[in-house]
VOMARLO-44849 format. One line per 2 residues: number of its first residue (from 1); their letters; for each residue x, y, z of N, C-alpha, C, O. Coordinates in steps of 0.05 Angstrom, whole numbers. Example, Ala and Ser with C-alpha at 12.3 -4.5 7.8 and 13.67 -1.06 7.14 Angstrom:
1 = AS = 264,-114,156,246,-90,156,264,-66,156,285,-66,169 ~ 257,-45,142,273,-21,143,258,1,157,268,23,161
//
This chain:
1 = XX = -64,85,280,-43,72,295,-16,81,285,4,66,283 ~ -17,111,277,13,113,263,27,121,290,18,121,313
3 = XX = 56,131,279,76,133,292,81,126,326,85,140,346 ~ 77,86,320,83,76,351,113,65,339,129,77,325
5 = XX = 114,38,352,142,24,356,127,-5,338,137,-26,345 ~ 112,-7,321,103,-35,308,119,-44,290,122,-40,266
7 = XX = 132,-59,308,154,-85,297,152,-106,287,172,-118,278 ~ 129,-117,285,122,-140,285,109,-137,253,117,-120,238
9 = XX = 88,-159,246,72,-162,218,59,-145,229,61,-133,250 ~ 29,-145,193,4,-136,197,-5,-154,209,0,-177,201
11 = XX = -18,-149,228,-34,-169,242,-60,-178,226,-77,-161,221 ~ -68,-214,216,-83,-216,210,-120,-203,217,-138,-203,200
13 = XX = -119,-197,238,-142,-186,248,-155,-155,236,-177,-145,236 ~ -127,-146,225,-136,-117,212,-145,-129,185,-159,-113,172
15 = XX = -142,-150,174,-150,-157,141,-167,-166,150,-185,-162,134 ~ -177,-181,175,-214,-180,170,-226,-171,180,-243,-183,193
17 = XX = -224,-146,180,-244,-121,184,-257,-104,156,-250,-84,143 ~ -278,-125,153,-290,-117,127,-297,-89,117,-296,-79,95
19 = XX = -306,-78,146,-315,-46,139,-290,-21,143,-292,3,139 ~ -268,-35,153,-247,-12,147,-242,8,131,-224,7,114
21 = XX = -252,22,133,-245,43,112,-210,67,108,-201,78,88 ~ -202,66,130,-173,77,126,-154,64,149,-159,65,174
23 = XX = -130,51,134,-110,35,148,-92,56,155,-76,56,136 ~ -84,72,169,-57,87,178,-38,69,191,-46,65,213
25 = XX = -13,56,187,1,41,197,32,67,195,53,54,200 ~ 37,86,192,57,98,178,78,107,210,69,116,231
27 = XX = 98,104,205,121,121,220,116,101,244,108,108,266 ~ 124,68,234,121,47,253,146,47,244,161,64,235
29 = XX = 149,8,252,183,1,241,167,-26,223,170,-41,243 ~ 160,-36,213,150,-60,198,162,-71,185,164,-65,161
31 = XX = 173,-90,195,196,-100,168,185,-129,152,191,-152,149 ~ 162,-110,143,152,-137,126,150,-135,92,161,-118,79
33 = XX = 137,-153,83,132,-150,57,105,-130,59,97,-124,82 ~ 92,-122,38,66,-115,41,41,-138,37,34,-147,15
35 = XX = 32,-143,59,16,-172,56,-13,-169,30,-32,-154,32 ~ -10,-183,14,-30,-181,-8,-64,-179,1,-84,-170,-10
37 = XX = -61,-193,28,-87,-186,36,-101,-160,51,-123,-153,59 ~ -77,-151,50,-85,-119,44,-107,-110,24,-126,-96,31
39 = XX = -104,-117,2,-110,-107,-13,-136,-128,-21,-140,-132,-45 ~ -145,-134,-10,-168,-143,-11,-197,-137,9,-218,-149,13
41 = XX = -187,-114,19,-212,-102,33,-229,-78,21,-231,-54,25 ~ -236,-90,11,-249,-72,-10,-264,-46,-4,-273,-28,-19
43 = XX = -267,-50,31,-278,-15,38,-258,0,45,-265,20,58 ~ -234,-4,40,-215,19,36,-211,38,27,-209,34,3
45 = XX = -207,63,32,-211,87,26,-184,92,22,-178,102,1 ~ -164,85,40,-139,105,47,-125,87,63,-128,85,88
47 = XX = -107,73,48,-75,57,65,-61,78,60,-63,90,38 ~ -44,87,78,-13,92,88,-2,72,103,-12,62,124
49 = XX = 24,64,92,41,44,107,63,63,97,80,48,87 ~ 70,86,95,97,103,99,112,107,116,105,112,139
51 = XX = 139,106,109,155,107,127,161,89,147,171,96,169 ~ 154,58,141,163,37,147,194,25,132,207,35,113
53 = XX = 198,-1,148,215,-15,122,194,-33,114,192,-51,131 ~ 178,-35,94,174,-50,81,190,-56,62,207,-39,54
55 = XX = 188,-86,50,192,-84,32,183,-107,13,163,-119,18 ~ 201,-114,-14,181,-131,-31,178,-120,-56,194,-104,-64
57 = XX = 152,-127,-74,146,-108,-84,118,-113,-90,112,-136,-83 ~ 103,-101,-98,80,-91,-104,58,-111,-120,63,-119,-143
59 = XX = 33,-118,-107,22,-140,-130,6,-126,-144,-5,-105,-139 ~ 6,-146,-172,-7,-135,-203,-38,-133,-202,-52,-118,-217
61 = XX = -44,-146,-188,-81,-138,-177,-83,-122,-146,-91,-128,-124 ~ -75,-107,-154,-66,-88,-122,-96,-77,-122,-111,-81,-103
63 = XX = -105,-60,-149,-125,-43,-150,-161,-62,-161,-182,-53,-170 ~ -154,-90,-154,-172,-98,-168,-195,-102,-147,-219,-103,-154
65 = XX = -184,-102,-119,-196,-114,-99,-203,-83,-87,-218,-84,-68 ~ -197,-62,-94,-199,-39,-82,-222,-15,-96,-210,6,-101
67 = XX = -238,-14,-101,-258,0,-121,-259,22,-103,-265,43,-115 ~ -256,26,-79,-255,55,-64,-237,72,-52,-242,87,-33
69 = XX = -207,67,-68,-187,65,-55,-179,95,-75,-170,97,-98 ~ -185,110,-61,-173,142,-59,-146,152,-56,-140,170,-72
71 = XX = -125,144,-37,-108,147,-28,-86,123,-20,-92,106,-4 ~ -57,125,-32,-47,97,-22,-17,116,-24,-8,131,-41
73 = XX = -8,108,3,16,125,10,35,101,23,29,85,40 ~ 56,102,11,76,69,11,101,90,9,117,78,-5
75 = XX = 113,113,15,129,127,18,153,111,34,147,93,49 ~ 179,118,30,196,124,54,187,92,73,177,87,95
77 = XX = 203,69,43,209,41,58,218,27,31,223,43,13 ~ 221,5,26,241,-9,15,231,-29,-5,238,-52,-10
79 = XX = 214,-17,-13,197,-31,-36,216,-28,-67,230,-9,-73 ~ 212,-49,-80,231,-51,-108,210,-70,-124,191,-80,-114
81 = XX = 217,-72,-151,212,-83,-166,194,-62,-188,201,-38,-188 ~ 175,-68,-204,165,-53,-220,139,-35,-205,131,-40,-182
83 = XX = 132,-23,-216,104,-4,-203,80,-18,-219,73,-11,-241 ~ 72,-34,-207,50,-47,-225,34,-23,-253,33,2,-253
85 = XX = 26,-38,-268,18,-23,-296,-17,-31,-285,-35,-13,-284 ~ -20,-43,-281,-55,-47,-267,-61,-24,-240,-83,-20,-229
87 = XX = -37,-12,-233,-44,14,-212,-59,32,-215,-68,47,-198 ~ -66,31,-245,-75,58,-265,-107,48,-261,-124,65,-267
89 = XX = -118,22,-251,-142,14,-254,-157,14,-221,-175,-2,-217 ~ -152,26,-209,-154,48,-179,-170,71,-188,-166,95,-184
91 = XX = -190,60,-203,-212,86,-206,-211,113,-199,-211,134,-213 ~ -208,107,-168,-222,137,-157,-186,147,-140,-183,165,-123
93 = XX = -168,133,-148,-142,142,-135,-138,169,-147,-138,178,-170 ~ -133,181,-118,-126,212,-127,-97,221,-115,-80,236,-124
95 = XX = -98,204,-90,-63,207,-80,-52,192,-90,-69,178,-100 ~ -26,182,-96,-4,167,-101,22,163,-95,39,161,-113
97 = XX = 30,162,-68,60,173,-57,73,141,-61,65,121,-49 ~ 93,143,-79,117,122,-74,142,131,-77,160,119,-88
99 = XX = 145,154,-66,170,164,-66,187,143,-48,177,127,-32 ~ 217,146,-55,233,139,-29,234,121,-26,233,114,-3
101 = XX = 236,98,-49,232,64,-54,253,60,-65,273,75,-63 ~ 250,34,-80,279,23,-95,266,15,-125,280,4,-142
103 = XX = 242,20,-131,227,13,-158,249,18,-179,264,37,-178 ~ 247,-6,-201,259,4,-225,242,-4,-245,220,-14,-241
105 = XX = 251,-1,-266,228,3,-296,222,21,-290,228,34,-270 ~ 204,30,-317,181,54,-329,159,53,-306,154,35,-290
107 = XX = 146,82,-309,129,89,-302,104,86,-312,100,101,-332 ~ 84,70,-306,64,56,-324,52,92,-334,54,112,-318
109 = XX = 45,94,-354,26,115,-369,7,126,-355,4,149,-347 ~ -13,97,-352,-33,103,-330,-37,127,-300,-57,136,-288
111 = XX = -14,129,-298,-6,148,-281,13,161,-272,22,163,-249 ~ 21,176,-302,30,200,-310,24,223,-315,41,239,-322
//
């Protein structure tokens, strides 16, 4: 569902779709926070929400609910605050795009 006109929230109905495996929401307009229940679908392979406005910032059990989560692309939107230090516990994360945010602090170790 990338690059429409989605103005609105995530719609509860995409967080209960248990067997989801990749969320593409990217090159919408979303002016939301990133809803935590995101991150609780645990057959996730691959969120992109880039190039929205999101914004907010980021929760500290982001990667706890995610054991198959490969790819997470949050590019190019308006996210701030710290880069969670529990990001590093995303097992099998191999992409990592948060360019183009407002994050401040250090860069957790974990994924450096």
């Amino acid at each position: 569902m990338k690059n429409n006109n989605f103005t609105d929230t995530i719609h509860q109905t995409l967080v209960n779709m248990s067997n989801l495996e990749i969320l593409n929401l990217e090159f919408n307009q979303l002016p939301v926070q990133v809803p935590s229940s995101i991150f609780n679908i645990s057959s996730l392979k691959a969120i992109d929400l880039s190039s929205n406005s999101l914004s907010g910032s980021l929760s500290d059990d982001m990667c706890q609910h995610l054991p198959k989560l490969e790819g997470l692309h949050l590019s190019v939107n308006e996210l701030s605050g710290n880069i969670p230090f529990s990001i590093g516990k995303c097992n099998n994360l191999q992409i990592l795009s948060l360019s183009i945010n407002q994050f401040t602090g250090i860069i957790p170790r974990s994924i450096r």
